[in-house]
C-alpha positions as CSV (number, residue, x, y, z in Angstrom):
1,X,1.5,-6.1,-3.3
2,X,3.3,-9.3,-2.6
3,X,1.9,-11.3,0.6
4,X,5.3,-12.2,2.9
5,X,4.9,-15.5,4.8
6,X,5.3,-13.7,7.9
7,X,2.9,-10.3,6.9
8,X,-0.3,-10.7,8.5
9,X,-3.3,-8.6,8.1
10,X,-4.8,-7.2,10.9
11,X,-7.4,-4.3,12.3
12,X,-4.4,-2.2,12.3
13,X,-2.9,-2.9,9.3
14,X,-0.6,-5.2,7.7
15,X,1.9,-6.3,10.4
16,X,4.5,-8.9,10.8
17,X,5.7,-11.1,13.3
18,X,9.3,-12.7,14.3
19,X,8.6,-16.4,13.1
20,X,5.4,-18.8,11.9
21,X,4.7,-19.1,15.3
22,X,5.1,-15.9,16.8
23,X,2.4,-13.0,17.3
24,X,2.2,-10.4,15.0
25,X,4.2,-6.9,17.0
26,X,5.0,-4.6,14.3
27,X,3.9,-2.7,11.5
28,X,5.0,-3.1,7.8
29,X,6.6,-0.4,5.8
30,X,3.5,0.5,3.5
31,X,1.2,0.3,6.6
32,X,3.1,3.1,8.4
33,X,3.0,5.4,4.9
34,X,-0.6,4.8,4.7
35,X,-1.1,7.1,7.6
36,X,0.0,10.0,4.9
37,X,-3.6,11.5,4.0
38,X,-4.6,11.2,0.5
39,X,-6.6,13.1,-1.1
40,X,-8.3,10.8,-3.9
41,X,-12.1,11.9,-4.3
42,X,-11.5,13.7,-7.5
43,X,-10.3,10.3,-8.5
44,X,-13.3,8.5,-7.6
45,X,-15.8,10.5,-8.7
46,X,-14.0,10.8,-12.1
47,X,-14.0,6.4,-12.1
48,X,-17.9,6.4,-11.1
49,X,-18.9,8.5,-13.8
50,X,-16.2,7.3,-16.7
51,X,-18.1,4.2,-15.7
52,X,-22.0,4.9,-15.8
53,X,-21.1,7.2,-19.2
54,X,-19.4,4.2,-20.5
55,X,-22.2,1.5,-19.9
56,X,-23.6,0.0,-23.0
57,X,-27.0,-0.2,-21.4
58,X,-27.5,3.3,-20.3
59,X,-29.6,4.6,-23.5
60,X,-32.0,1.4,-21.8
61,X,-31.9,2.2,-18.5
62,X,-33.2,5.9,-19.1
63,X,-36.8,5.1,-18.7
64,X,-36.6,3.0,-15.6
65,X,-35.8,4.7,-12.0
66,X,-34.2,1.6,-10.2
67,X,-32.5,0.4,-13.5
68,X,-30.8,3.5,-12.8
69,X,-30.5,2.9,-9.2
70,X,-28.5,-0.2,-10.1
71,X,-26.4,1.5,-13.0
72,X,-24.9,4.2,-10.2
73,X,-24.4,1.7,-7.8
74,X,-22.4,-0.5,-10.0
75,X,-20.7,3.1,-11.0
76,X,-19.8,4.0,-7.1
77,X,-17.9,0.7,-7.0
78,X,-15.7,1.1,-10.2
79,X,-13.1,3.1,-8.4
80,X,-12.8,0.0,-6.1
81,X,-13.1,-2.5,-9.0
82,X,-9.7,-0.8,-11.0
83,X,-7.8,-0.6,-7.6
84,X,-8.3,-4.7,-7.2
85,X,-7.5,-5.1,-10.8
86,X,-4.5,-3.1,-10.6
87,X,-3.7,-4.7,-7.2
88,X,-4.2,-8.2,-8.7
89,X,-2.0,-7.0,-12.2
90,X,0.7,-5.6,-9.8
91,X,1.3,-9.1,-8.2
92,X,1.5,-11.0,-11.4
93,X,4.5,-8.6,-12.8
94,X,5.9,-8.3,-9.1
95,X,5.9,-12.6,-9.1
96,X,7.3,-12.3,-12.6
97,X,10.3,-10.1,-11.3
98,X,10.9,-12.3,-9.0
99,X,11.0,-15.2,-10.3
100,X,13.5,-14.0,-13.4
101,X,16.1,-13.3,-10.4
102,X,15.4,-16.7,-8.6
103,X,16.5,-18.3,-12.3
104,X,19.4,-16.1,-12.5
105,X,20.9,-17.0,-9.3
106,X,20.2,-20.7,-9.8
107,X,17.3,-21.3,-7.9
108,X,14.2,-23.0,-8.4
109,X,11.6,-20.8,-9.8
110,X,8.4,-20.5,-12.0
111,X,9.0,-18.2,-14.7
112,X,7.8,-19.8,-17.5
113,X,4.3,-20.2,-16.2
114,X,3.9,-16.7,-13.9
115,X,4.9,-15.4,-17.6
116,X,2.3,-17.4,-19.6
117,X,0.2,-16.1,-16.6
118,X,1.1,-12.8,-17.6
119,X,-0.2,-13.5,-21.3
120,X,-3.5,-15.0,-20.2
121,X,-4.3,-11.5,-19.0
122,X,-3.1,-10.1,-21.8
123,X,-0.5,-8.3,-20.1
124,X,3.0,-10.2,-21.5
125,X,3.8,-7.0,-22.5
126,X,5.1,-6.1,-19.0
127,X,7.5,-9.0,-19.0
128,X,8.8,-8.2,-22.0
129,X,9.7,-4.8,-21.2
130,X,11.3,-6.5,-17.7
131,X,13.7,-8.6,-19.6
132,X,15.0,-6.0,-21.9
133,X,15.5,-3.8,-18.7
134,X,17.6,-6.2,-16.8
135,X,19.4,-7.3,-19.7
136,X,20.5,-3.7,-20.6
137,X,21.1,-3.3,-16.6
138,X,23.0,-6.3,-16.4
139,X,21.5,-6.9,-13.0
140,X,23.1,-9.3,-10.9
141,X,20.3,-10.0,-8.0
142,X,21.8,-10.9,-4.8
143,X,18.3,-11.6,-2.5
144,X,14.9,-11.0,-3.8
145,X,11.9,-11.2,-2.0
146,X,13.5,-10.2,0.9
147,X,12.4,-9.4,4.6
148,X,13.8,-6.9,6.9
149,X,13.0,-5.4,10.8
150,X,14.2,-2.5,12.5
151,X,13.5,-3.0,16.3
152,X,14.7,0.5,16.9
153,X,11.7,2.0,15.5
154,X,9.9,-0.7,15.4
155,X,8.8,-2.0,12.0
156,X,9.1,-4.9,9.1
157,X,8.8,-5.3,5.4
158,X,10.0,-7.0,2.3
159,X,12.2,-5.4,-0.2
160,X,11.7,-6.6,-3.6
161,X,14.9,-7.4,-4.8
162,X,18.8,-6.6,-3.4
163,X,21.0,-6.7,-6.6
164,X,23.7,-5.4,-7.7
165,X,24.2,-2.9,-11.0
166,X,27.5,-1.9,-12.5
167,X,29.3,-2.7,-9.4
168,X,26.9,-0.8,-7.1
169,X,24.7,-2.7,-4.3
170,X,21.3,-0.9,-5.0
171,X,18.0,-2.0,-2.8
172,X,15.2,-1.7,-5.5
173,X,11.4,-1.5,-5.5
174,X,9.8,-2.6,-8.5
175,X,5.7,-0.3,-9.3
176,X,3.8,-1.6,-12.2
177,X,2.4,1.6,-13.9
178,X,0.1,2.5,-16.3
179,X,0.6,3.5,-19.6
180,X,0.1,7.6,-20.6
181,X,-1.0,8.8,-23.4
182,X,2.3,10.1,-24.7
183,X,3.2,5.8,-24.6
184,X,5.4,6.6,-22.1
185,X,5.5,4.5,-18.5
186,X,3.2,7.2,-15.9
187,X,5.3,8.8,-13.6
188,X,6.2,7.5,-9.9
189,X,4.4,8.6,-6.6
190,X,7.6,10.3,-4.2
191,X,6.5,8.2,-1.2
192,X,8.5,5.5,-3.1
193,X,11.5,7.1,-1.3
194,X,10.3,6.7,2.3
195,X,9.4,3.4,1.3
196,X,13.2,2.4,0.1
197,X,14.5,4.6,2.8
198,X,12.8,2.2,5.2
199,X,14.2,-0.6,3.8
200,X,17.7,0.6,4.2
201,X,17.5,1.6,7.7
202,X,17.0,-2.0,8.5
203,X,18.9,-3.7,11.5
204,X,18.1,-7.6,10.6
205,X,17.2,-9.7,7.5
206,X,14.8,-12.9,7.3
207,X,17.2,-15.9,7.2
208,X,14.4,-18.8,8.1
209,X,10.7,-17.7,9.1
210,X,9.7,-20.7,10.7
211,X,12.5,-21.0,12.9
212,X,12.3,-17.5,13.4
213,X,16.1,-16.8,12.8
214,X,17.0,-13.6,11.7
215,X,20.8,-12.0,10.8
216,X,22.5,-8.4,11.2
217,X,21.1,-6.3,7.2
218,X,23.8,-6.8,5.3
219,X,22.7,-4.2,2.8
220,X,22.8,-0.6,4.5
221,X,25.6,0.7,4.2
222,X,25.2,3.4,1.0
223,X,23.1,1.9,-1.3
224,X,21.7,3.4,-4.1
225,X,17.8,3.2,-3.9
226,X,16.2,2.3,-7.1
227,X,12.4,3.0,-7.9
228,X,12.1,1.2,-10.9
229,X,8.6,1.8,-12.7
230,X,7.5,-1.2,-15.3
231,X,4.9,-0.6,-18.4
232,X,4.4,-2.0,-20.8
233,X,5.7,0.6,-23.2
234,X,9.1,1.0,-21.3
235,X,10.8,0.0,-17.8
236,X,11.9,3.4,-16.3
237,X,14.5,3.5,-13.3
238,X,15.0,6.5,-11.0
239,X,17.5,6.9,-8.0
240,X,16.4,8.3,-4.8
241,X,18.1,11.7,-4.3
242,X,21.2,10.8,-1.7
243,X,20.6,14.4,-0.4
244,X,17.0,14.8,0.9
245,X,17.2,10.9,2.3
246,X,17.2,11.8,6.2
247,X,14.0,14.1,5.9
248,X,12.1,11.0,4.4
249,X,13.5,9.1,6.6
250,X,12.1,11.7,9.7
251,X,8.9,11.6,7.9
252,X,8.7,8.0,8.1
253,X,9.5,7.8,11.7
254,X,7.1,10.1,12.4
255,X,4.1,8.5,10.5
256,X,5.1,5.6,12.7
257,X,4.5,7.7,15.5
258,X,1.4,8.3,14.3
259,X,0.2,4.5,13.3
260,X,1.2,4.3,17.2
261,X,-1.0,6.8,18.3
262,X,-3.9,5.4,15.8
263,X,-3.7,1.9,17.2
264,X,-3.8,3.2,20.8
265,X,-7.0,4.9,20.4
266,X,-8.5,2.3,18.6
267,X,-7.0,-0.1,21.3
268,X,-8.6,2.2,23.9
269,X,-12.0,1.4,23.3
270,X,-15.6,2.7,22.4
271,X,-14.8,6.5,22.2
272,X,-18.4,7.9,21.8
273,X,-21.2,6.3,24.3
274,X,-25.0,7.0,24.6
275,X,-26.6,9.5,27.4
276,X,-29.8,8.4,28.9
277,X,-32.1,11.2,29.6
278,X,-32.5,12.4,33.0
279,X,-35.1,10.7,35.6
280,X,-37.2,12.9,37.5
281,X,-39.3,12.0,40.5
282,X,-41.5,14.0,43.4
283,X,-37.8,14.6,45.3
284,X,-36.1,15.6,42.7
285,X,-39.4,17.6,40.1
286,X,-37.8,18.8,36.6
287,X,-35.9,21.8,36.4
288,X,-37.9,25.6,35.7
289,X,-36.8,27.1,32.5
290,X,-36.2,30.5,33.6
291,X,-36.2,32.0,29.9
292,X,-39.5,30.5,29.0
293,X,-40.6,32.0,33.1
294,X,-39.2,35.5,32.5
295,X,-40.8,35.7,28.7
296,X,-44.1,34.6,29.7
297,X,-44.3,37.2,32.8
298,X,-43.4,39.9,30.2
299,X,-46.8,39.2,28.0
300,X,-48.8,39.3,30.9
């Protein structure tokens, strides 16, 4: 959600680079996950038609062909429309987040206005449910907003907050989520754990981005990886299962593998070209077709 000074976006993806200056070289963490297949027509065609059966104007539009032209066009796009709004809600609450820990470790920060931000789109209820949780938690935030690289494997990202929780150092990544009908918070995708995983298999954190200087992760040694999911009915943590980590962890590297392979191709060049058809000439007279030949020798 968040946009990292050093993130770029590219043909291949989001993908960062060592400094301000510096080329782009690797992929981030959500990049390589979003080579997982996903299977999300159901979804869409259930957000185009929630949307055409909710128009006000439809009763109107019944009588006119391209009125109703326009009213499923505007439909096929309300998938895309919820996905921005979500993407745009997620950033508010994530800048929220971050900027709570900022104040708590003494820092400059914004809080007060991403927070009456927050209420200008109605949504303060999100915040609110934040601050209970990290009062309850006692969270002591250590870095948030922070960037990591593994050159081993050959990625980047940015975890949202390092902190530590009832003596524990936990590396936690903050989802804003819906609300379901039950009032509870909805639940959280599993790909949250290759995601964290990531994050702790780091081999260097993001000391100054312009200069480009980087230090050993601090961070990696046992964690607890937190997933916490924010509504605004509740704020609901889960820890990653400790056991199954290392086959989240192969799954990641080899979706990397494959982001790898994906880029090549594209890398590679025009994969389907056009086939002009043959030239014939006196030399060279078009070819019999003996089917046609042996048919027509049959009738006769």
């Amino acid at each position: 959600m968040t946009a990292p000074l050093l993130a770029h976006a590219t043909d291949y993806g989001r993908m960062y680079a060592r400094s301000t200056t510096e080329q782009f070289s690797v992929p981030s963490i959500t990049t390589v996950i979003g080579q997982q297949a996903h299977a999300l027509d159901g979804w869409f065609s259930y957000m185009g038609a929630s949307s055409l059966a909710a128009d006000p104007e439809l009763p109107a539009l019944l009588g006119s062909p391209a009125r109703i032209r326009q009213a499923v066009n505007k439909a096929a796009k309300a998938a895309e429309a919820y996905r921005d709004q979500a993407a745009a809600r997620g950033d508010r609450v994530h800048t929220y987040c971050e900027q709570v820990a900022l104040r708590a470790l003494g820092l400059p920060h914004r809080m007060q206005d991403c927070r009456e931000e927050l209420a200008a789109h109605g949504e303060q209820a999100f915040a609110a449910r934040f601050d209970e949780w990290w009062e309850l938690y006692r969270v002591e935030p250590l870095a948030p907003e922070i960037t990591v690289w593994n050159k081993t494997v050959g990625y980047a990202g940015t975890l949202d907050l390092v902190a530590r929780i009832n003596g524990r150092i936990c590396l936690i990544d903050y989802k804003t989520k819906g609300t379901t009908r039950e009032g509870t918070v909805k639940a959280l995708d599993d790909k949250v754990v290759m995601q964290l995983v990531a994050g702790m298999k780091a081999e260097e954190s993001l000391v100054d981005p312009i200069a480009g200087q980087w230090e050993p992760w601090a961070y990696g040694d046992n964690p607890m990886l937190l997933a916490v999911a924010i509504g605004e009915t509740e704020v609901r943590p889960q820890r990653a299962n400790p056991e199954i980590l290392k086959h989240h962890w192969w799954k990641f590297c080899a979706l990397r593998r494959v982001w790898e392979m994906n880029a090549d191709v594209v890398a590679a060049g025009q994969a389907l070209l056009p086939v002009a058809p043959p030239v014939y000439s006196a030399a060279n007279p078009a070819p019999v077709d003996s089917a046609r030949l042996v048919s027509s020798t049959k009738l006769a």
